[in-house]
N, C-alpha and C positions, 0 to 999 in steps of 0.2 A: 729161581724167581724169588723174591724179597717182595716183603710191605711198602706201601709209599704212602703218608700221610702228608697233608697241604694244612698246616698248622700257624702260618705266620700272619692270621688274618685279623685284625682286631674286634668286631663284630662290636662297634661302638652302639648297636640299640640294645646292649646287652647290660651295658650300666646300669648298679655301680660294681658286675662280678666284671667287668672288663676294665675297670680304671688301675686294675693290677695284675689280669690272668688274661690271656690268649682265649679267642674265643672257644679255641678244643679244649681248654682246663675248668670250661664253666663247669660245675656240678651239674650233674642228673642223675644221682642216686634224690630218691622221696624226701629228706630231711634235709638238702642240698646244703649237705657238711664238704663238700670234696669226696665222699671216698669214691664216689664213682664218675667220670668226665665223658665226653666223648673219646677223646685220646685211649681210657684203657678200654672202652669197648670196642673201639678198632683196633687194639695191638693184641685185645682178646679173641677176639676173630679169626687174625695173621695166626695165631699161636693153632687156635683150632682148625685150621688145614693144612697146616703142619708146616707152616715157614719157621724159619729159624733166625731171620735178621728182617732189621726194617730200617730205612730213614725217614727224617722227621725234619720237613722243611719249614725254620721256625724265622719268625720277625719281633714281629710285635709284643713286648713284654716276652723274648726268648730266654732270658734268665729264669726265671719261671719251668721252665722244660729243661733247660740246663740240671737246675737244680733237682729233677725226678725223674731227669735220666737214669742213674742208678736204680733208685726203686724199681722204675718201670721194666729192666731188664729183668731184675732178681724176680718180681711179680709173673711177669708172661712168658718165661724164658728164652725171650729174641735179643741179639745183639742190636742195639742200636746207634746210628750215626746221625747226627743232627746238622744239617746243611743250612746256612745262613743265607738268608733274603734280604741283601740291604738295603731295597727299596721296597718294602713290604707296606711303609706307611704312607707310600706314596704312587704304587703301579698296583695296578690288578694282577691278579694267578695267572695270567698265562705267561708274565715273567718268573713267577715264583716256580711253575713246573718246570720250565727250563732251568731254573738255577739246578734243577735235581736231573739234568741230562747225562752227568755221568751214570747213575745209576739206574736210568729207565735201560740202557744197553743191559744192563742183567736183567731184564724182562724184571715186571712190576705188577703188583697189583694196588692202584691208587685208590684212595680214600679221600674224601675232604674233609675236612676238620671239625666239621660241623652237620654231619649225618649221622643219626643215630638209626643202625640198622642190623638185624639179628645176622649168625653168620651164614644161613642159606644163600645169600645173595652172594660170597665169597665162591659157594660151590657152585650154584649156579653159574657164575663165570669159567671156574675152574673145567665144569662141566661140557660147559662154549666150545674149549680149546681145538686145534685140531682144521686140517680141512681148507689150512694154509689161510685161515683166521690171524691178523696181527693186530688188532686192537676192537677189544669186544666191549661195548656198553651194558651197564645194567640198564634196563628200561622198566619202569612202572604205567604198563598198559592198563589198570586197571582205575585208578585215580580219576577224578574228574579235574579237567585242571582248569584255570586262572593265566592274569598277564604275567604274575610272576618268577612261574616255573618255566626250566631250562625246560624247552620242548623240541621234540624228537621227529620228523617225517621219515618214514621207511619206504624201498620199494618192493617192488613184490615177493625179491630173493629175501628179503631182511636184510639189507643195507640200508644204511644212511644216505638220504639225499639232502636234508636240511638239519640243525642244531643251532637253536636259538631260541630266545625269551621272545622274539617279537616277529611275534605269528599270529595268528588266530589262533585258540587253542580248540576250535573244533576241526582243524586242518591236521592237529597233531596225531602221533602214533601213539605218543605216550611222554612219559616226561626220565630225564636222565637224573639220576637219586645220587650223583657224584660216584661214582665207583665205576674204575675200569680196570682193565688186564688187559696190558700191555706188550704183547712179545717185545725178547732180544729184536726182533727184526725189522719194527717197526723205528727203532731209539734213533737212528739217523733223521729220517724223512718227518717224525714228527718232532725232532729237535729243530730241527731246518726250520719247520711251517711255525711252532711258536715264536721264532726268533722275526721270522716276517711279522706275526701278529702282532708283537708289541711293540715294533718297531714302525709298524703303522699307525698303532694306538696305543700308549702305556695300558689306556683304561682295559684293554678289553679283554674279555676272561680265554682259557685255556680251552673253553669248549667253543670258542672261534679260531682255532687251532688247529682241534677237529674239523672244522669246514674250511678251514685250509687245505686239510687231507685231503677231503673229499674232492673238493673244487682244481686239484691237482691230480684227481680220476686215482687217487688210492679209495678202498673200502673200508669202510669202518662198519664190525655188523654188531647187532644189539643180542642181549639175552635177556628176554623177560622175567620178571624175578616172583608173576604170581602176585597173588593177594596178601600183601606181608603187612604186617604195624612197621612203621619205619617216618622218620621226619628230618628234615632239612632245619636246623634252629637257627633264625635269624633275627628274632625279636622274644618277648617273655612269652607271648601265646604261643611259640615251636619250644620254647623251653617249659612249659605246662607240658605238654603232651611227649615229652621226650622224653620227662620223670615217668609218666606212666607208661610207656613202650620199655624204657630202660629195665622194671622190673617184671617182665614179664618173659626176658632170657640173663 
């Protein structure tokens, strides 16, 4: 099993750290000099549960990650491979996970770019495995949520029956915080279902991909990850609060 970060996004309400840097190379160390992004605290994560390689599926300003590729080896001690999106600035992620199909067959644990989360939620997953589980979500049950978060309906086993932004979110179970773990097993049938997905719609993301899954009668189960500090940054207000989650692991 390997790392799998979804890097090639450009997160333009993040200007002016995006008019140069990938939305995962925004700073969030406190004096947002760089030394700390979302990128090293998911490849620090990967590192603390002991994987030894990741890829890094990059687009938008990817010279940038090119360029700290090296570092970021020598820093976290993971091999890394960086897979190009070249419609990054123009399709939504559930093309961008498929560009990284070869490498979901070595079973993954995916990250997105732009989650800042300590690494209990790596174990918790890790924890999931088992019980002929082939793709486990992390879930934040505990959150009060909004129209904007990816929300999650479960049935009584802990499966998945819905994933999507546009629910009610008093319907929801919980909201999905970007992070899965993927078996070898699954790398066929969920390569299959996102190539349906964007071939239906460029726009639409990877976690209607997952409801391809489902809606094709596979199981997708969740793992709760608990009452954690953890943020999704998509504008300056997730980038506030992502400096101070940041130094707190």
């Amino acid at each position: 099993m390997i790392g799998l970060v979804l890097a090639a996004g450009a997160g333009r309400r993040l200007r002016p750290y995006t008019d140069t840097l990938p939305k995962a190379l925004v700073p969030v160390d406190p004096a947002g000099e760089g030394t700390t992004t979302v990128l090293d605290l998911t490849l620090g994560n990967f590192a603390a549960v002991g994987l030894t390689e990741a890829a890094i599926v990059v687009g938008y300003r990817k010279e940038a990650v090119y360029e700290r590729k090296a570092a970021l080896e020598r820093t976290y001690g993971l091999k890394l491979t960086l897979i190009d999106n070249d419609k990054a600035e123009e399709w939504n992620n559930a093309y961008s996970l498929w560009c990284a199909r070869d490498v979901l067959a070595r079973g993954v644990i995916l990250a997105n770019g732009d989650t800042v989360h300590p690494v209990s939620v790596e174990k918790d997953l890790l924890a999931a495995r088992g019980g002929g589980r082939r793709v486990i979500l992390a879930l934040d049950t505990v959150k009060d949520l909004a129209d904007e978060e990816m929300k999650v309906i479960t049935d009584g086993t802990g499966a998945v029956t819905r994933i999507t932004k546009l629910m009610d979110p008093a319907t929801a179970t919980g909201e999905y915080i970007g992070v899965t773990l993927i078996e070898p097993e699954a790398a066929a049938d969920l390569t299959d279902a996102l190539r349906t997905t964007f071939e239906k719609d460029p726009d639409l993301y990877y976690e209607d991909g997952y409801q391809e899954l489902v809606d094709r009668g596979l199981t997708i189960d969740v793992a709760p990850i608990g009452s954690i500090p953890w943020v999704e940054i998509d504008n300056h207000a997730d980038l506030a609060k992502g400096r101070e989650i940041a130094c707190q692991y």
